[in-house]
C-alpha positions in Angstrom: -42.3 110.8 -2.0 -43.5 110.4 -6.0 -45.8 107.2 -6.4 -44.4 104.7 -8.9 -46.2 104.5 -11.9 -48.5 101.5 -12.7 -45.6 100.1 -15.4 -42.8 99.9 -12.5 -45.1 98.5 -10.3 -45.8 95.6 -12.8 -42.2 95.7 -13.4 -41.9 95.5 -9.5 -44.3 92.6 -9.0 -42.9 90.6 -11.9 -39.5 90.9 -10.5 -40.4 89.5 -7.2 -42.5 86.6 -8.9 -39.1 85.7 -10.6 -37.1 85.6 -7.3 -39.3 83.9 -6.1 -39.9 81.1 -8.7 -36.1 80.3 -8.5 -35.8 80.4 -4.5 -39.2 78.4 -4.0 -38.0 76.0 -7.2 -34.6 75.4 -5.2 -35.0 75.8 -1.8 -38.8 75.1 -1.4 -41.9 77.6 -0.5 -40.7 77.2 4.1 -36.7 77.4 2.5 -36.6 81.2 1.7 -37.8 83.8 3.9 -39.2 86.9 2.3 -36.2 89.5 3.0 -34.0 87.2 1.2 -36.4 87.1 -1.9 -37.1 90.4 -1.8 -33.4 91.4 -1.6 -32.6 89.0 -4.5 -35.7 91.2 -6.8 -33.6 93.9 -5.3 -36.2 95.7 -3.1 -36.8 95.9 -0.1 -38.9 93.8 2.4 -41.5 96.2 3.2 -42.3 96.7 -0.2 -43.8 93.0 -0.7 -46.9 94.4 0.8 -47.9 96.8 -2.0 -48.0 93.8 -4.1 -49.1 90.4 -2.5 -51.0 90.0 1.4 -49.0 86.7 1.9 -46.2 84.6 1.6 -48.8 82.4 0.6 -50.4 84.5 -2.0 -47.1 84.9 -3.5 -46.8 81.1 -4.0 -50.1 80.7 -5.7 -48.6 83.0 -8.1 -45.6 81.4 -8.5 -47.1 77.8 -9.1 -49.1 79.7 -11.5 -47.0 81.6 -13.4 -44.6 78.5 -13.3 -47.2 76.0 -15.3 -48.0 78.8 -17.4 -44.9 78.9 -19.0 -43.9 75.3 -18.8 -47.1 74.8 -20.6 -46.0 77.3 -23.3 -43.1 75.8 -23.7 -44.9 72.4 -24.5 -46.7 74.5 -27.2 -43.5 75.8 -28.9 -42.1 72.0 -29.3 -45.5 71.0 -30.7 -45.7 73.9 -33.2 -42.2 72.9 -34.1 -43.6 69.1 -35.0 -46.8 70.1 -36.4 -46.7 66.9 -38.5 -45.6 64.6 -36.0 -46.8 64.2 -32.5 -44.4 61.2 -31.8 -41.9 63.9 -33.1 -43.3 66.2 -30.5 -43.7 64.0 -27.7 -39.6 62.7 -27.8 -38.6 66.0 -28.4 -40.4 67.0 -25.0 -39.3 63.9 -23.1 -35.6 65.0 -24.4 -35.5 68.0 -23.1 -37.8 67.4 -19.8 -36.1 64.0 -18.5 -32.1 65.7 -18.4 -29.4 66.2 -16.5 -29.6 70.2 -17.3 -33.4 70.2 -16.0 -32.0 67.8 -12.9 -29.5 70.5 -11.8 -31.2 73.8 -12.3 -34.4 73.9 -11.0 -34.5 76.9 -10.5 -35.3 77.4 -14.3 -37.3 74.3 -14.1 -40.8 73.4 -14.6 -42.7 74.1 -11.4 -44.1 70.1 -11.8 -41.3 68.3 -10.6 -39.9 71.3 -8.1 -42.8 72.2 -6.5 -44.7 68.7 -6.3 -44.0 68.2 -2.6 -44.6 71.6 -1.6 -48.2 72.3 -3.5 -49.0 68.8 -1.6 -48.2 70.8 2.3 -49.4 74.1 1.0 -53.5 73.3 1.0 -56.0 73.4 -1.3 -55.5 76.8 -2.9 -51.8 75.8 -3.9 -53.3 72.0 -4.8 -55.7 73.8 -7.1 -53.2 75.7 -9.0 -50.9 72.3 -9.4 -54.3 70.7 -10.4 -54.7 73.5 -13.3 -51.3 73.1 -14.7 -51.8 69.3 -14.0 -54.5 69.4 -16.0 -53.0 71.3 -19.0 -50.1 68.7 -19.2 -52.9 66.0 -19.3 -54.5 67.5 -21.8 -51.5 68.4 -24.3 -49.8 64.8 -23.5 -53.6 63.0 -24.6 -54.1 65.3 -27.5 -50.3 63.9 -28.6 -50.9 60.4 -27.5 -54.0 60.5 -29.8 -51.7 61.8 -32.7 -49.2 59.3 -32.4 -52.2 56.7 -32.4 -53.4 57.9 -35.7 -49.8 58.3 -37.3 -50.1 54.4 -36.6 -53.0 53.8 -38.0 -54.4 52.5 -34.8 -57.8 53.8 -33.1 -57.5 54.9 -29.6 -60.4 55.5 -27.3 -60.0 59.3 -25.4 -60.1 58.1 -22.3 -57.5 55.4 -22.8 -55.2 58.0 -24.5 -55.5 60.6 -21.1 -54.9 57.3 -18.8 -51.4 57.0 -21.3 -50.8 60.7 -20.8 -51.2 60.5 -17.2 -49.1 57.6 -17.0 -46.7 59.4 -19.6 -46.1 62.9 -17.6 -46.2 61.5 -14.0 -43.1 59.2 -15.1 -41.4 62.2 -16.0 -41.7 64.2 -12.9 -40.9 61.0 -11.2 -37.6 60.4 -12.8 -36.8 63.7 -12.5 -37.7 64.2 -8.8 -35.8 61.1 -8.0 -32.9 61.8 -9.7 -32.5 65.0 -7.7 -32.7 63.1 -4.4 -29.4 61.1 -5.2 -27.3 63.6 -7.3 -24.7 64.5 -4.8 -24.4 61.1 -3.2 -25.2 58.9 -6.2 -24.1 61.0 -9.4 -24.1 58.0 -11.5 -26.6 56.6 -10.6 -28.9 59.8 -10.9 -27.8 59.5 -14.3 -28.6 56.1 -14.8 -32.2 56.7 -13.9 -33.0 59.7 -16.0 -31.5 57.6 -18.9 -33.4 54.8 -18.3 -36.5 56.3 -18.0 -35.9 58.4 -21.0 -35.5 55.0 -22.9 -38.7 53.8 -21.8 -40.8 56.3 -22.0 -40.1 57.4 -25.6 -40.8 53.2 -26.4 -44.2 54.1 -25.2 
């Protein structure tokens, strides 16, 4: 039988990294076994061994991978506001606090999809929420302290990262409560996206 060639197997393993962000995203790490997800990367379950030793191993890389991107996709709204980090910061709550992001999270950011599973995962999977945690921290202060000086204000760093904080855990909030009542409570899902995306671009 011919081995695969280092580029397929990349291919391979980034193909089952994708399945796997959508089923984990939407059904949770325990809600998808491994045949499904490596049926949906269309291969077959023994292969997932030439690529990760675990179930679990393959989360870490999801959780990583999945704050990787969201965190470039902050990035790309900030270079699109580079004089304007209130600019950048609505534009970022507009498209993070929705009803699109609400129903497919699948395609969503890791944050609010795979908060409560990073939390019964352990401490490897805590740490890799922590690092994208931290990046989210760190793009939301450096804004905060750009909307502070478009206001001619002074604003201490560490009082800008407790705003931040404040800021990005609201959003996973709204967003992770909104899914809990979308079925039984559509309006009222939609009511509290709205409302928090009212407040928090006030901030």
């Amino acid at each position: 039988m011919p081995r695969i060639s280092q580029q397929q197997k990349k291919l391979n393993r980034t193909k089952i990294v994708s399945a796997a962000g959508e089923g984990f995203r939407t059904r949770g790490i325990d809600g998808i076994g491994l045949e499904e997800l490596m049926k949906n990367a269309g291969m077959t379950h023994g292969g997932f061994y030439n690529h990760f030793s675990s179930k679990e191993d393959l989360a870490l890389e999801v959780l990583h991978q999945g704050f990787t991107d969201s965190l470039d996709a902050v990035g790309a709204v900030r270079e699109k506001h580079p004089r304007s980090a209130r600019a950048a910061l609505r534009d970022i709550i507009d498209g993070y606090v929705t009803a699109f992001h609400r129903d497919h999270p699948e395609t969503g950011c890791a944050s609010a999809a795979l908060v409560a599973d990073a939390g019964r995962h352990g401490a490897e999977a805590q740490a890799e929420y922590q690092r994208g945690l931290e990046g989210y921290f760190s793009a939301f202060t450096e804004m905060v302290l750009g909307c502070a000086r478009q206001d001619g204000t002074e604003l201490e760093p560490a009082k800008a990262r407790e705003q931040a904080i404040t800021l990005f855990s609201q959003m996973v909030g709204a967003l992770v409560i909104s899914r809990a009542v979308a079925q039984a409570a559509p309006a009222l899902s939609d009511e509290i996206l709205a409302a928090n995306r009212r407040q928090l671009k006030q901030e």
